[in-house]
C-alpha positions as semicolon CSV with decimal commas, in nm:
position;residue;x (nm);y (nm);z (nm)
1;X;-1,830;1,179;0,150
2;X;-1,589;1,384;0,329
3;X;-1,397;1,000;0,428
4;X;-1,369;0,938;0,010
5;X;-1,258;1,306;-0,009
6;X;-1,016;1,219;0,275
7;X;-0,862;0,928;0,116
8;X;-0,835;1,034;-0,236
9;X;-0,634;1,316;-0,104
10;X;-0,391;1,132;0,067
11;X;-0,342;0,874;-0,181
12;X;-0,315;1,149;-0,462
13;X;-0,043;1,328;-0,278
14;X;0,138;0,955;-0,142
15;X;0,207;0,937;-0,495
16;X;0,292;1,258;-0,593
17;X;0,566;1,193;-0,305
18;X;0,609;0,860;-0,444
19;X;0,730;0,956;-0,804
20;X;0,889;1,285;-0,706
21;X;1,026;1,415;-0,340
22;X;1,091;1,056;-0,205
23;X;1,332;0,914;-0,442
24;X;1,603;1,193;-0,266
25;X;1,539;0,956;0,022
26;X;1,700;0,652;-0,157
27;X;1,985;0,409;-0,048
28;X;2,173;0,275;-0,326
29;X;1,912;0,348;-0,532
30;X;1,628;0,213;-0,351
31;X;1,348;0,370;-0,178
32;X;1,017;0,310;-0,015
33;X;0,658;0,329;-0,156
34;X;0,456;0,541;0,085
35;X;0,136;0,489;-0,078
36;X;0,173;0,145;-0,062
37;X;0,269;0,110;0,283
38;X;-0,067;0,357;0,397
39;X;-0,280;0,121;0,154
40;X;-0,179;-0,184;0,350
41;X;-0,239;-0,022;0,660
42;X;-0,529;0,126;0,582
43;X;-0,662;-0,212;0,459
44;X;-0,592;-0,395;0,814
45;X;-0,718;-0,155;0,985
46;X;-1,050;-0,116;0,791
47;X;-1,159;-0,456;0,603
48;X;-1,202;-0,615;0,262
49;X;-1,435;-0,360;0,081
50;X;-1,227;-0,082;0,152
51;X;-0,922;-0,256;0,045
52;X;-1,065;-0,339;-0,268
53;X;-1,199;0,019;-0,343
54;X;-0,797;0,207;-0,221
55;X;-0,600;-0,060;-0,385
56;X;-0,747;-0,047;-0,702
57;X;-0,773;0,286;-0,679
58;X;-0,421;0,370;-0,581
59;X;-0,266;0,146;-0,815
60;X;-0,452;0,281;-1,093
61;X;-0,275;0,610;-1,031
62;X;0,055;0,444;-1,002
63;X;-0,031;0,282;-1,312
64;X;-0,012;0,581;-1,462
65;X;0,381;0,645;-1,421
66;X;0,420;0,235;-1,539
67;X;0,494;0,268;-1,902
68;X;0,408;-0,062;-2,080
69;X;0,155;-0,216;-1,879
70;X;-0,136;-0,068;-1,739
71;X;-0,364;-0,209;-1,457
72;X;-0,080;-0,421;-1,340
73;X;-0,016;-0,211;-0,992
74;X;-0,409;-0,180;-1,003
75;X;-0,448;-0,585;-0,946
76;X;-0,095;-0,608;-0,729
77;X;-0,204;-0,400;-0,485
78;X;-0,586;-0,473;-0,468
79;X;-0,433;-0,847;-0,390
80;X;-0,224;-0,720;-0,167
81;X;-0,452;-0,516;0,006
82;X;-0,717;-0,831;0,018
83;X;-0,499;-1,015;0,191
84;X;-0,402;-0,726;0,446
85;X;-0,741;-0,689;0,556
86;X;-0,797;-1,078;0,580
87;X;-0,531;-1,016;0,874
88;X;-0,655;-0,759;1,006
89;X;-0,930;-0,929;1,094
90;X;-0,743;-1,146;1,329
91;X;-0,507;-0,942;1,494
92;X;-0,524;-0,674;1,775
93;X;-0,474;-0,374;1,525
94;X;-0,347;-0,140;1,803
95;X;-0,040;-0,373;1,795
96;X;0,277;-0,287;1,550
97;X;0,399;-0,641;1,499
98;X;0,216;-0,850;1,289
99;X;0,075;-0,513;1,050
100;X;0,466;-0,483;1,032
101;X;0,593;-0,805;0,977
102;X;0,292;-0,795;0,726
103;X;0,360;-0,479;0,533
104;X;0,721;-0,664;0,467
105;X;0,562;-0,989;0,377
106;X;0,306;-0,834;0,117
107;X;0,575;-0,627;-0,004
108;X;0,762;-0,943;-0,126
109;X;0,427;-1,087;-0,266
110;X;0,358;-0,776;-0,444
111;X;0,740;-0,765;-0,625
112;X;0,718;-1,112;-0,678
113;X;0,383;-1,109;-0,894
114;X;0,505;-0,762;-1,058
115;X;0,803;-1,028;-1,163
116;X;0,629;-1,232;-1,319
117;X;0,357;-1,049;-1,460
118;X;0,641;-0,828;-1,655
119;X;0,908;-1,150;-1,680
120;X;0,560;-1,228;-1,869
121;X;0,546;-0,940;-2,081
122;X;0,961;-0,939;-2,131
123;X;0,995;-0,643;-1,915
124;X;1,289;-0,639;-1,586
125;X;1,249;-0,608;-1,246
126;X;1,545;-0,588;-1,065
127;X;1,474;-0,862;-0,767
128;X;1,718;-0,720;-0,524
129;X;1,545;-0,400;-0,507
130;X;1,248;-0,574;-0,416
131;X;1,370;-0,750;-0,097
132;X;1,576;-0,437;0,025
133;X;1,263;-0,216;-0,057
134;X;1,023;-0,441;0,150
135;X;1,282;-0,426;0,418
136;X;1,265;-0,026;0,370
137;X;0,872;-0,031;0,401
138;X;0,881;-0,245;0,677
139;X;1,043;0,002;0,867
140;X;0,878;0,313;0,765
141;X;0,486;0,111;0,800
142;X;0,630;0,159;1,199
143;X;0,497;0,557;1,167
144;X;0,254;0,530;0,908
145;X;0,052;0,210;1,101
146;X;0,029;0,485;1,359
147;X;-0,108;0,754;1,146
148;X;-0,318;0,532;0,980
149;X;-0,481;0,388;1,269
150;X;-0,524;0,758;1,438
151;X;-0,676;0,853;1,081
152;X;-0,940;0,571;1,084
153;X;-1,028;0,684;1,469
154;X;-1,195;0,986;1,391
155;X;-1,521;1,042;1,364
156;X;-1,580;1,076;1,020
157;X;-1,372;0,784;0,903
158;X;-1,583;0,598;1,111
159;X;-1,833;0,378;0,964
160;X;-2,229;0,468;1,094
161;X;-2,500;0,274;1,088
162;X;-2,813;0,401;1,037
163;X;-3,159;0,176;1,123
């Protein structure tokens, strides 16, 4: 329980940052996602399931700043997050570069199906800012892949098994 209470609490306040202190941080107008980059981390570092369960979750609550179309961060970013913890599985996760090169990667795959979900729904997406922002995330996942991976050492983000 405490683990749930854990991450709820830092994706609740990633995108509090997100929507309000971060965007002071922008160049030219674009900035990083912070809760995406610790949802991609957090979903190489600990599997499918819980990738499922904080991507969903997370994009729900960014969902609920999207105006127009809701549950479309909700599936973006449980995709996303699917595929980060398909690699994770086959890396060394104490190593930066591939959970790097990967939070830049799945930030292109998740502006490129928000394109096309709202090009579907006649809403814009500018697709500049979606290349320059995946280049932004890539270099902020650097620290947060850290974080995230001291997070999920401790003992009660640990998963027990009980016989």
């Amino acid at each position: 329980m405490k683990k749930v209470a854990t991450l709820f609490c830092i994706v609740t306040v990633l995108i509090i940052l997100d929507n309000s202190f971060i965007p002071f941080f922008s160049i030219k107008g674009f900035y990083p996602s912070l809760t995406f980059i610790f949802i991609i981390s957090y979903s190489i570092i600990n599997g499918i399931w819980s990738g499922i369960w904080i991507g969903i979750f997370s994009g729900l609550l960014q969902d609920l700043h999207f105006i127009g179309a809701i549950g479309v961060n909700a599936f973006t970013n449980m995709i996303c997050c699917i595929l980060a913890a398909f690699i994770g599985e086959n890396i060394f996760r104490e190593k930066l570069v591939i959970p790097v090169l990967s939070e830049f990667l799945l930030s292109l795959l998740k502006g490129l199906i928000l394109f096309i979900i709202l090009y579907a729904l006649n809403m814009k997406l500018n697709v500049k800012s979606v290349l320059i922002s995946g280049i932004y995330n890539m270099i902020i996942s650097i620290v947060v892949y850290k974080l995230t991976l001291r997070l999920c050492s401790l003992d009660y983000m640990q998963k027990d098994w009980k016989f």
